[in-house]
MIBA-71890 format. One record per residue (C-alpha): x, y, z negated; residue in three letters. Coordinates in steps of 0.02 Angstrom, whole numbers, plus 32768, in hexadecimal, padded with zeros to 4 digits. Layout:
REM MIBA-71890
     u     v     w  rest
     X     Y     Z   ALA
...
***
This chain:
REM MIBA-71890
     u     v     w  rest
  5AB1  E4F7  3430   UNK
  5AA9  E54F  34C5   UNK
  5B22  E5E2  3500   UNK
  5A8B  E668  34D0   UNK
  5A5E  E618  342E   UNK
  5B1C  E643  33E6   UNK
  5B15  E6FC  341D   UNK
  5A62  E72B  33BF   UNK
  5A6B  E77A  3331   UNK
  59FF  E71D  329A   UNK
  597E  E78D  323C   UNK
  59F4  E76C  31A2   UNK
  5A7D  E7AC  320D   UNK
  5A0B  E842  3240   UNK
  59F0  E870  3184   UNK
  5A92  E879  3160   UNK
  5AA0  E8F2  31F7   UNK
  5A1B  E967  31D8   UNK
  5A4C  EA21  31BD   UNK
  5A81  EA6F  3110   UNK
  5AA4  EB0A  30E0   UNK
  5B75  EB30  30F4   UNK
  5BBE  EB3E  304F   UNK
  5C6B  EB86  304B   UNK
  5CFC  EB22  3018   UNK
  5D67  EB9F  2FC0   UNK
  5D50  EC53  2FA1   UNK
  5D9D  ECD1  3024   UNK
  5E61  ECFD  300F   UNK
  5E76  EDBC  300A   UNK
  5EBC  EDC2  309E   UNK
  5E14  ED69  30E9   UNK
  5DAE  EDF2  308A   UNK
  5E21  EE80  30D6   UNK
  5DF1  EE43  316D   UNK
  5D34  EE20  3158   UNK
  5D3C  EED7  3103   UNK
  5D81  EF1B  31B8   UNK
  5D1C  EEB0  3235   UNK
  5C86  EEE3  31CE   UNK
  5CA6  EF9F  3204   UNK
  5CBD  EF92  32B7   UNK
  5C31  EF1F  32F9   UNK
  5B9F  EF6B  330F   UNK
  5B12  EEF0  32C8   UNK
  5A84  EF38  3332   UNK
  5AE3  EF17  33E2   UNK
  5B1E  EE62  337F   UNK
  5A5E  EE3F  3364   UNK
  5A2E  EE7B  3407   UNK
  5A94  EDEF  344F   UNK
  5A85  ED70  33E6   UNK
  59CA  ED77  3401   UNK
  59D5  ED7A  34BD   UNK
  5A47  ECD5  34C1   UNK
  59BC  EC7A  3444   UNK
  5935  ECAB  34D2   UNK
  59A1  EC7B  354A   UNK
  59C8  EBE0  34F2   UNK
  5916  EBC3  34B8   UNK
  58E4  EBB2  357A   UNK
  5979  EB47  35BE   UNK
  5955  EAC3  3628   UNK
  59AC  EA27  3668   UNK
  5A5E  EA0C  3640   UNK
  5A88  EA3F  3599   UNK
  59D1  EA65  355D   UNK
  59BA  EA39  34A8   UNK
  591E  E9BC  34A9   UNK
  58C6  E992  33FF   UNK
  58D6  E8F1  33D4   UNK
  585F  E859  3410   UNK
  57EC  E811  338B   UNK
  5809  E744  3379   UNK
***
């Protein structure tokens, strides 16, 4: 087995690492909640989406190093 054969990942592997939705583990403390209650009034959600949109263009168009390719068909 060569050195490249031992670092792919096997399409069983690749199940296994496909996304799911996050599920919580526990509910939130009430001290957690306090502080979701808080955060939640002082960020402004429009500026929030504003940026978070221009990083997923900006991400969607990245190129070279550290560009997210889809993966090759086998």
């Amino acid at each position: 087995m060569s050195e490249n054969d031992q670092t792919r990942t096997s399409p069983d592997e690749a199940a296994g690492e496909r996304f799911h939705e996050p599920v919580a583990d526990r509910a939130p403390t009430p001290e957690e909640e306090r502080a979701a209650e808080r955060a939640a009034q002082s960020v402004d959600v429009e500026e929030t989406a504003e940026h978070f949109e221009e990083a997923a263009r900006i991400g969607a168009n990245v190129r070279g190093e550290g560009e997210i390719e889809p993966p090759t068909p086998r």
